[in-house]
C-alpha positions in Angstrom: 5.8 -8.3 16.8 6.4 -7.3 20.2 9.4 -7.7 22.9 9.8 -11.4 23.1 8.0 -12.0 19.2 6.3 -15.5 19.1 4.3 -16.9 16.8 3.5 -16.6 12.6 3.6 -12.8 13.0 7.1 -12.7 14.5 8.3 -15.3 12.0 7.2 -13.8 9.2 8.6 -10.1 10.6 12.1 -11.5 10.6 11.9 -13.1 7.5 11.7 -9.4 6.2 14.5 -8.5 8.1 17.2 -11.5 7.7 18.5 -10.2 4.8 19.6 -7.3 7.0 20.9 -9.1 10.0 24.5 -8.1 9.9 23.9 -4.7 10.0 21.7 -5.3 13.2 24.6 -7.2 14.7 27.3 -4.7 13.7 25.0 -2.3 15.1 24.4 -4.1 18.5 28.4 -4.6 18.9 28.6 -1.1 18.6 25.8 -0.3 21.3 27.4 -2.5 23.6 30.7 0.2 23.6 28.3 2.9 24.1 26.4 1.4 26.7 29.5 0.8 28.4 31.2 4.2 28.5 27.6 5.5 29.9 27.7 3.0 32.5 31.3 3.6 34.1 30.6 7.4 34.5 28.9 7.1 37.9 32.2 5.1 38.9 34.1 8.3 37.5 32.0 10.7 39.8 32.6 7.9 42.5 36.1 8.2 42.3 36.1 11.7 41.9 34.3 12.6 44.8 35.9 9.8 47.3 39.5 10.3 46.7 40.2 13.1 44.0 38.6 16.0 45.5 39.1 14.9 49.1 42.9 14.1 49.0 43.2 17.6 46.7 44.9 15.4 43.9 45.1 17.6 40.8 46.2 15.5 38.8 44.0 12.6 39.1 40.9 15.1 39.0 42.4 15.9 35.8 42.8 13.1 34.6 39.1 11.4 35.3 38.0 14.8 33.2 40.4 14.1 30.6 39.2 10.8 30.4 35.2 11.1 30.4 35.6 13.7 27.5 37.6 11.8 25.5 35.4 8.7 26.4 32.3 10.6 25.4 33.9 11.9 22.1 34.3 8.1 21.0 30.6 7.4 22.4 29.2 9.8 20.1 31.3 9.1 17.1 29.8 5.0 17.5 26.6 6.3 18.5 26.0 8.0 15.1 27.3 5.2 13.2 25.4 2.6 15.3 22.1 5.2 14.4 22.6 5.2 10.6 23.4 0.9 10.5 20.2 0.9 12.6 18.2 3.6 9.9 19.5 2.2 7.0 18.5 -1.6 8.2 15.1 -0.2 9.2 14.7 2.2 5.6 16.0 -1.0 3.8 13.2 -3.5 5.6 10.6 -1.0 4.5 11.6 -0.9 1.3 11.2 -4.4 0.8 7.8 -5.1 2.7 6.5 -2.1 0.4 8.0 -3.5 -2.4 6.3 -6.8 -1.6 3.2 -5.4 -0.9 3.0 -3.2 -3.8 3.5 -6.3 -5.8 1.4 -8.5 -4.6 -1.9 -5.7 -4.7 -1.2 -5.4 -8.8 -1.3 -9.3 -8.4 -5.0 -9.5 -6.7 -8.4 -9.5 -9.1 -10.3 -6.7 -9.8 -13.4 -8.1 -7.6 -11.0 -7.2 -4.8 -10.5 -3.6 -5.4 -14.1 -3.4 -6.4 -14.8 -4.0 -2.6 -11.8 -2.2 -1.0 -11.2 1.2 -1.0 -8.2 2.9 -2.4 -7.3 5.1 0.5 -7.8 2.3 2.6 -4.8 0.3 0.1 -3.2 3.3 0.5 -2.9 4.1 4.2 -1.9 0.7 4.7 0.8 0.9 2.3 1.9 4.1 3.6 1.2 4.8 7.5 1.2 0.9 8.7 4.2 0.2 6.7 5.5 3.7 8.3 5.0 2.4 11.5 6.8 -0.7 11.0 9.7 1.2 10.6 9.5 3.3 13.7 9.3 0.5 15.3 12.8 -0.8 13.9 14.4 2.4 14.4 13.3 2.9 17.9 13.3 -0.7 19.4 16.4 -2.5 18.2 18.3 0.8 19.9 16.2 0.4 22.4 16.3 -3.1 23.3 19.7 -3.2 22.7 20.8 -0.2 24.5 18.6 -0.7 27.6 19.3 -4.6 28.1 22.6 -3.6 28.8 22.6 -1.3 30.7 20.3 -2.7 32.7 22.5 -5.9 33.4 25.7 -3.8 33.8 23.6 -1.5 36.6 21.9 -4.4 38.1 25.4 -6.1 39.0 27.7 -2.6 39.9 24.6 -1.4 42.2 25.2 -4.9 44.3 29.4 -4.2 44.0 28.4 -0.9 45.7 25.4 -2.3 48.1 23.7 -5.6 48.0 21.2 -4.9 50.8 20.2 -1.8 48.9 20.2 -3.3 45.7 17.8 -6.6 46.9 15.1 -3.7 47.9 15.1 -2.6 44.3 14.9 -6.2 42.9 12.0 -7.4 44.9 9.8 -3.9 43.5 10.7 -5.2 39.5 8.1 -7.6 39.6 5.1 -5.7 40.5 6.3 -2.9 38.0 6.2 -5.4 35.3 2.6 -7.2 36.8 1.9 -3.5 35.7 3.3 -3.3 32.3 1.6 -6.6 31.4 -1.6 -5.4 32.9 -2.1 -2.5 30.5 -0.2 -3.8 27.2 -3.5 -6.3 26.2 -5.5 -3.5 27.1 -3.7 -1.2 24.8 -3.1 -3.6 22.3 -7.0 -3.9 21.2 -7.7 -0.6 21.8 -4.6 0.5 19.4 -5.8 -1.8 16.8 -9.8 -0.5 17.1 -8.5 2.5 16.6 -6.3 1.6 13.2 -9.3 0.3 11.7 -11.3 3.9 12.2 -8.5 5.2 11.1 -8.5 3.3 7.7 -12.2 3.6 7.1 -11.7 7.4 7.3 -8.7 7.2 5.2 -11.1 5.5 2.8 -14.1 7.8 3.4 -12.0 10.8 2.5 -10.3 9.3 0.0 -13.7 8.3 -1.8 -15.2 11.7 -1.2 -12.3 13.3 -3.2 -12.4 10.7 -5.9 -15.6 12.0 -6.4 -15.3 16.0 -5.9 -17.1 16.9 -9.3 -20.3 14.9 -8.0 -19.9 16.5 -4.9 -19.7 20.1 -6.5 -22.3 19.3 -9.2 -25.1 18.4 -7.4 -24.0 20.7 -4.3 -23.3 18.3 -1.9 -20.5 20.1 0.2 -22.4 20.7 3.4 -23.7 17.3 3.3 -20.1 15.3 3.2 -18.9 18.0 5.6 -20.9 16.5 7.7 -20.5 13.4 7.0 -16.6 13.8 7.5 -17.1 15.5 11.0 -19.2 12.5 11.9 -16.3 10.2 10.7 -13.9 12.1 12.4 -16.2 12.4 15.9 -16.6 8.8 15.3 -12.4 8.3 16.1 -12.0 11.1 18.6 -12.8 9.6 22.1 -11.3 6.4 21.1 -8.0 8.1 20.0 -8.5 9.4 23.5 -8.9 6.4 25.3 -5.4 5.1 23.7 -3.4 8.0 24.5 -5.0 8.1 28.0 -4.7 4.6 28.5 -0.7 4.6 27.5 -1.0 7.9 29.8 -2.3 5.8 33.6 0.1 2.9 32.9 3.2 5.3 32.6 1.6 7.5 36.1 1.6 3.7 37.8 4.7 2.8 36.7 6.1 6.4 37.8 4.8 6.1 41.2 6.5 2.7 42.0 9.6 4.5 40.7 9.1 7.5 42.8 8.7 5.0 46.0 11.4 3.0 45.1 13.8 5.8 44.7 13.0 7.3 48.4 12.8 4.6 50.0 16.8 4.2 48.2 17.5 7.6 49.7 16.1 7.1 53.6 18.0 3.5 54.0 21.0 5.2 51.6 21.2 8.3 53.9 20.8 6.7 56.8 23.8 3.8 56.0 25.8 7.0 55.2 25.2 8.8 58.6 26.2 5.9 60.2 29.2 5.8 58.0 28.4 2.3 56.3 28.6 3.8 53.0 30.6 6.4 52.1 29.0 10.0 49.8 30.7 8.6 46.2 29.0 5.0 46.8 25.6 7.1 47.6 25.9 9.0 44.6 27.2 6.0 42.5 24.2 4.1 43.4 21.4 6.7 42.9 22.7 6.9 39.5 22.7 3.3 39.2 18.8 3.3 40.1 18.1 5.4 37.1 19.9 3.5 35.1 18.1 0.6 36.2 14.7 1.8 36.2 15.3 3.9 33.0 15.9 1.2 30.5 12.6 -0.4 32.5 10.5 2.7 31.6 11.7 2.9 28.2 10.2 -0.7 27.3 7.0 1.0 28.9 7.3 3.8 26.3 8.3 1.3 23.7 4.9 -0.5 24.3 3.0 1.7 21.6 5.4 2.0 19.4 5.0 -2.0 19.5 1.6 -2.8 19.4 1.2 0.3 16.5 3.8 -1.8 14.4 2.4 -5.1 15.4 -1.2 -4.0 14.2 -0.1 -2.4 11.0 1.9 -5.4 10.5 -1.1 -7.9 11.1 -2.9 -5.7 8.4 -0.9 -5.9 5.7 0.2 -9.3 6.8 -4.3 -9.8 6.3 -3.4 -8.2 2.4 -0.6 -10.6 1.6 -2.9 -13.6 3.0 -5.2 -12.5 0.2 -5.1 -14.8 -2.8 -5.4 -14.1 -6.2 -8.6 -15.4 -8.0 -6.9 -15.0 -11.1 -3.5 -16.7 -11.0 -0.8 -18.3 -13.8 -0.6 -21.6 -14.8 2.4 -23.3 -13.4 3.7 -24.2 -16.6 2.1 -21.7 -18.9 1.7 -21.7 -22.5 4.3 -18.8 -24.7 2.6 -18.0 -27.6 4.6 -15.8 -29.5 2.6 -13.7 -31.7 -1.0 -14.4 -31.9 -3.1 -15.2 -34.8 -6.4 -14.0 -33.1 -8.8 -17.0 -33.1 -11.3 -16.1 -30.0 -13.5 -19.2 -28.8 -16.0 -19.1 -25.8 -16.8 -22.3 -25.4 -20.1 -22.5 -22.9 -18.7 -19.7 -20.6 -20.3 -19.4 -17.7 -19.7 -16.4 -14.8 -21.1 -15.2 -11.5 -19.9 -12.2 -9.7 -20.4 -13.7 -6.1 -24.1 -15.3 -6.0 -25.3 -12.9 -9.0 -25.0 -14.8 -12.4 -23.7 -12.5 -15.4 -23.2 -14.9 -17.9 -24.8 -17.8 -18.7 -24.1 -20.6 -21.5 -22.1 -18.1 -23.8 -20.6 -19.6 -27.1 -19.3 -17.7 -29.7 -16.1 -19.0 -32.8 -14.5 -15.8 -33.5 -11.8 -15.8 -36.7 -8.7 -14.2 -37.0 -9.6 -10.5 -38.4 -13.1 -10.7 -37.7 -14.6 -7.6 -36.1 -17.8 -8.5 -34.0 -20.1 -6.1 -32.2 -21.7 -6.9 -29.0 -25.3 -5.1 -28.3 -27.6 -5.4 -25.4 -29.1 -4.1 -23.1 -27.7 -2.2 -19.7 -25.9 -4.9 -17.4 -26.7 -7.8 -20.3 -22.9 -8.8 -20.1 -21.1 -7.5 -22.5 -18.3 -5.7 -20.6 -18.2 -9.0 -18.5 -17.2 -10.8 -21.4 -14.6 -8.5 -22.3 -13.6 -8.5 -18.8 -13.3 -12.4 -19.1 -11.1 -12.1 -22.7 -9.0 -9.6 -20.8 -8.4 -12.1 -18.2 -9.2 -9.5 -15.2 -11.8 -12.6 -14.3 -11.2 -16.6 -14.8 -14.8 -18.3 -16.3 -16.4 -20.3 -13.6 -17.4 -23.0 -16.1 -16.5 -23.4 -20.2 -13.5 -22.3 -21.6 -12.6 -19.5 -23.6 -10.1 -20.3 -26.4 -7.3 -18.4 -27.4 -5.8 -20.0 -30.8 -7.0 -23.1 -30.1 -5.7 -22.7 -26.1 -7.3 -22.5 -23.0 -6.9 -19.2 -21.8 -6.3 -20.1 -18.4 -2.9 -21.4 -19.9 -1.2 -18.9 -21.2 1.5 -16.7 -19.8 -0.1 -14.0 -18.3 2.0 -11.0 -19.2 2.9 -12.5 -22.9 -1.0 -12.7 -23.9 -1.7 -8.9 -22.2 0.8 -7.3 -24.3 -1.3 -9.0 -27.3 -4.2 -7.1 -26.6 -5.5 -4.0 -25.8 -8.9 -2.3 -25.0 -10.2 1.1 -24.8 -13.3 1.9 -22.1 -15.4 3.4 -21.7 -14.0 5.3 -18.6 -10.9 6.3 -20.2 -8.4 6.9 -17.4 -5.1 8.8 -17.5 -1.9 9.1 -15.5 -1.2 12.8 -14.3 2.1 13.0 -16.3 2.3 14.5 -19.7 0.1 13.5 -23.0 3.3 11.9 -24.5 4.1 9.4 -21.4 0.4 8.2 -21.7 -0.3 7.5 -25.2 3.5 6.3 -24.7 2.4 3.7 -22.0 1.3 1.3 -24.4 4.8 1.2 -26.0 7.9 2.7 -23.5 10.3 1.7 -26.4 8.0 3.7 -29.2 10.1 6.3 -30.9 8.6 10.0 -30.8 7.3 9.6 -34.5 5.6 6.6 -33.6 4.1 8.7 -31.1 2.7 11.1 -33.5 1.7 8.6 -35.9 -0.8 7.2 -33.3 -1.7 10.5 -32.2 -2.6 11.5 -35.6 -4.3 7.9 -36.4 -6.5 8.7 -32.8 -7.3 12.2 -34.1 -5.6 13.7 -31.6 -2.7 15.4 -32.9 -4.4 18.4 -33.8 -5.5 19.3 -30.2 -2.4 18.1 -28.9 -0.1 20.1 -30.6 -2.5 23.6 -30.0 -1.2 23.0 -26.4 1.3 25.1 -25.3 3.8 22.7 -24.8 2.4 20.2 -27.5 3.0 16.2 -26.1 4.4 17.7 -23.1 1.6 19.1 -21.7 0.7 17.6 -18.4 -3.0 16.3 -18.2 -3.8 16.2 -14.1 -4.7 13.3 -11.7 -6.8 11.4 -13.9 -6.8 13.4 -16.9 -8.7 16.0 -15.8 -7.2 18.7 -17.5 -8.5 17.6 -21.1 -12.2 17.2 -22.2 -13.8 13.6 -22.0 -13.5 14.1 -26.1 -9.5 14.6 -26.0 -9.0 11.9 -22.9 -10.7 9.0 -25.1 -8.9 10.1 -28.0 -5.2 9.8 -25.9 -6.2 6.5 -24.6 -7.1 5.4 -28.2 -3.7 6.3 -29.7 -2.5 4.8 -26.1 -3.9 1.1 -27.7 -3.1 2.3 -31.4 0.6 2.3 -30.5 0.7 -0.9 -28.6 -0.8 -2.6 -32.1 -2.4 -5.7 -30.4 -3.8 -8.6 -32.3 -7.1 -8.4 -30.5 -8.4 -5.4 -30.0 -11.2 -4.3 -27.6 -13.4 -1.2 -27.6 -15.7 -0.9 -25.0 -18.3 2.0 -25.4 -14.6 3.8 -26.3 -16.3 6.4 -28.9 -19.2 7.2 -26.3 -17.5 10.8 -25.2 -16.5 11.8 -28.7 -18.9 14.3 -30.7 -20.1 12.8 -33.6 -17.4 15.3 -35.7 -14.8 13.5 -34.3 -16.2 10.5 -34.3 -16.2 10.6 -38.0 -12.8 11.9 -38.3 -11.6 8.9 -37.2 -13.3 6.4 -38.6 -10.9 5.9 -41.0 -8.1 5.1 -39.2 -10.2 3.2 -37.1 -10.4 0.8 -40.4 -6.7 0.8 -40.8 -6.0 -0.4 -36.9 -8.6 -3.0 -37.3 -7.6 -4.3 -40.3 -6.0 -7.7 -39.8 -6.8 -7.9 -36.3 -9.5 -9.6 -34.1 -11.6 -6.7 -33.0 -14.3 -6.6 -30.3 -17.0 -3.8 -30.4 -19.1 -2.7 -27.3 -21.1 0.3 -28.4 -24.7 1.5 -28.8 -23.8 4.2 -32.1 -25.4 2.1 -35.0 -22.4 4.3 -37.3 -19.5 2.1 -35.2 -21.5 -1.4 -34.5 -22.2 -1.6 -38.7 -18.0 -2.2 -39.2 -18.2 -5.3 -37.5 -18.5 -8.0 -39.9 -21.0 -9.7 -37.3 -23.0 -8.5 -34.3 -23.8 -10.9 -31.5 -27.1 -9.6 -29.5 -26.6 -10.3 -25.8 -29.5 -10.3 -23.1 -29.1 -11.6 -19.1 -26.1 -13.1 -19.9 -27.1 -15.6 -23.2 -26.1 -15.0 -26.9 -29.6 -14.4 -28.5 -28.4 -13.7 -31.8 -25.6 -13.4 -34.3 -25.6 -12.1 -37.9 -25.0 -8.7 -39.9 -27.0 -5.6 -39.2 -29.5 -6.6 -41.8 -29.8 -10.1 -41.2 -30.5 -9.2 -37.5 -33.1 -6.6 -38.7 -35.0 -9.6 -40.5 -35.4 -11.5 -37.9 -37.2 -9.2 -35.9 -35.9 -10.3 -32.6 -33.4 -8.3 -29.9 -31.5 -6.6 -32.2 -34.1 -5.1 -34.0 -36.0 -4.4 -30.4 -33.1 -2.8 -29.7 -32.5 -0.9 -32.5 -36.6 0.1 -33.4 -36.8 2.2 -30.1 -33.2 3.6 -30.5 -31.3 1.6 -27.5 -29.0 1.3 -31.1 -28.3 5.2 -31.4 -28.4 5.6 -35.4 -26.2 8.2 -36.8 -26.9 11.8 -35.6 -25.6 15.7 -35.7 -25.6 15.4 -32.2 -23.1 17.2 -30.3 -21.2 16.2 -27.7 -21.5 18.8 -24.4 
């Protein structure tokens, strides 16, 4: 994106703003009267000063007044119109690159975000997209508006002197030899600077995200420090750009300077001898900054260029990114599942690290299985892989008899549900949340899953019951009543598989047992999957699959498991298996 675009960047710029191209040109006709009325005023002065005032006629000095109000009534009233076509175009671009964007991010794999930082996401979507539309805002007015001008100037100033006018043409190109000179400069150094700028968007961001860690183990002087390192580590560069941007515009300002008196010895002079006459002198000067202003507002322009291009580039970088988990061209609908989970010799590797190895495991409709392990044997992986938020590298994993691979993304999610460990809430009220796993739920289906969760009673000791707001993240409820919201959350969706990973592990064992029974009802007739370590949750399933570096070790009940003395019972003997306790959650 720059003056004269070229190239996959420029291409793919305009494809966001075709849609909008009409505007643009209705815009640009109406520039082209404003331009125009601004450009005949020196020829009013001309006329004003040469024969109006001169011959003492009244009337025509009235009349040029009359005229360049009237004229400059009608150049305001386009101006503003030709400013809101130009907004609105700009507004309506951004709104769709966003909108693109936004899509595309919920689009990528989670081993993406596990790398990237969310501020980072963030300050792309927000300031580089923001940039972009400066950049519309600011150049097609200014493009547009100083083009013409600078033609129309270019060709009155040799009407009024030719010999004078030559002098100013032979200075253009060494003002631009300038220009070019300092836009690659400032074009890396604008885009060095970006990237600081996005690492300490990310830096902050991650620091905040993490503000109770911070606080608990008294870490605020130490990320203070950290920040003001981060923040010394952008100051000279941010320098160096404004700087930079600062000696091109003194260079540029000098050959303006020198132009301009030379214009006014040889004008002066070709007046004193009475080759040129005071309104032509005047006309002309005016002409020069109308010449060399449209000239110095492409210099200005420059940064608002190379800002756009780079935060263009950037989120062009995001689009480029390819999903590792995509839909099958022709994917398989099937309308309500029965449940019937196969791995079939799954296989998985984050990056060069193997997680999974060999995995096979037939899993019937309504059967609830455990998985138990050890910490980082694989068990969240595999749920990860059922959930689809990874593809298998090799094997299959079965889904009624289909590969899951095949089936319509969106149609199999709203099948199934899980409940982590990390329960996480959206800081609106408790009745939107356990409401996002049904927007169309009535409010007594609401309640009922509330009540099913265990949570109604808290819920409705809050002041403003299911309306109660519950923070970014919901912080303002105990890890006990978040885990219980995001349980009714998946009770409400009623999927036909259902996953709990470690979902019971911030619930007291008082609450735990208060909802174990409806726990029995939601499970009943569905496929459930059981990550947990409390021996009370992982003896419901009708089978328990032991899991160690990624391999099935062992499947059977809890007693059959026992008698065989291998890693379920290793597990279970030293209490990795947490049997029930009176425990208390803090």
């Amino acid at each position: 994106m720059s003056l004269s675009p070229s190239g996959s960047v420029a291409r793919r710029f305009w494809a966001f703003l075709k849609p909008y191209r009409g505007l643009l040109y209705t815009a640009s006709v109406g520039n082209l009267l404003t331009v125009g009325i601004s450009v005949l005023t020196p020829l009013a002065i001309k006329l004003l000063i040469d024969d109006a005032i001169p011959s003492g006629n009244v009337g025509l000095l009235a009349a040029i007044v009359i005229a360049y109000l009237a004229a400059n009534m009608v150049r305001q009233a386009v101006g503003y119109a030709h400013s809101y076509l130009l907004a609105y175009a700009g507004q309506r671009t951004v709104f769709d690159i966003r909108k693109t964007l936004f899509h595309h991010l919920q689009l990528l794999h989670l081993s993406f975000y596990e790398k990237e930082k969310t501020a980072s996401l963030v300050n792309r979507v927000i300031h580089d997209v923001g940039a972009i539309q400066h950049f519309i805002s600011l150049a097609f007015s200014t493009i547009a508006n100083s083009s013409v001008s600078l033609v129309i100037s270019m060709g009155i100033m040799f009407l009024l002197n030719w010999k004078l006018s030559l002098i100013c043409m032979l200075s253009l190109p060494v003002y631009f030899a300038v220009f070019h000179l300092y836009r690659g400069r400032i074009y890396e150094k604008s885009h060095d600077v970006r990237e600081r700028q996005s690492a300490l968007a990310g830096s902050l961001g991650e620091t905040l995200s993490g503000i109770k860690v911070v606080k608990s183990f008294a870490q605020e002087n130490h990320e203070r420090k950290r920040f003001v390192l981060a923040i010394k580590d952008n100051f000279y560069p941010e320098i160096d750009l404004n700087m930079l941007g600062h000696r091109m515009w003194i260079w540029l300002s000098v050959l303006c300077d020198l132009l301009y008196g030379m214009v006014l010895l040889f004008g002066g002079m070709s007046v004193i001898r009475g080759e040129m006459s005071i309104g032509n002198f005047v006309a002309f000067t005016s002409y020069l900054f109308m010449l060399f202003g449209p000239i110095q507002n492409f210099s200005a322009l420059l940064q608002v260029t190379i800002n756009a291009r780079t935060g263009f580039e950037r989120i062009l970088s995001l689009l480029d990114t390819r999903p590792e988990v995509t839909e099958d061209p022709c994917p398989v609908i099937l309308p309500a599942l029965k449940g019937h989970v196969v791995f079939d010799h799954v296989n998985f590797k984050y990056s060069e690290s193997p997680a999974i190895h060999d995995f096979c495991l037939d899993v019937q409709p309504g059967e609830v299985v455990a998985l138990v392990g050890p910490s980082g044997s694989g068990k969240s992986t595999l749920m990860s892989l059922l959930t689809r938020f990874h593809d298998v590298d090799r094997g299959r994993i079965l889904i009624d008899g289909v590969d899951l691979r095949k089936l319509k993304y969106d149609d199999y999610r709203r099948q199934i549900s899980i409940v982590l460990q990390d329960s996480f809430l959206f800081s609106g009220s408790i009745e939107e949340n356990i409401r996002y796993g049904k927007p169309d739920a009535t409010m007594a289906e609401v309640r009922e899953a509330a009540q099913q969760a265990n949570a109604l009673g808290f819920i409705e000791e809050m002041p403003t019951g299911f309306q109660s707001k519950v923070g970014q993240g919901g912080v303002m409820l105990s890890g006990g009543q978040r885990q219980r919201v995001a349980i009714a959350r998946a009770i409400l969706k009623n999927p036909r598989i259902l996953i709990f990973d470690e979902a019971t592990s911030s619930l007291d064992t008082e609450s735990e047992l208060l909802i174990q029974n409806s726990m029995d009802a939601l499970m009943k007739g569905k496929t459930v999957f059981i990550v947990a370590h409390r021996l009370s949750t992982i003896k419901k399933a009708n089978r328990i699959a032991a899991i160690e570096r990624g391999r099935l070790e062992e499947v059977g009940t809890h007693n059959e498991l026992l008698a065989k003395n291998g890693l379920y019972s290793r597990l279970y003997h030293p209490r990795v298996l947490e049997p029930p306790t009176t425990r208390k959650a803090a």
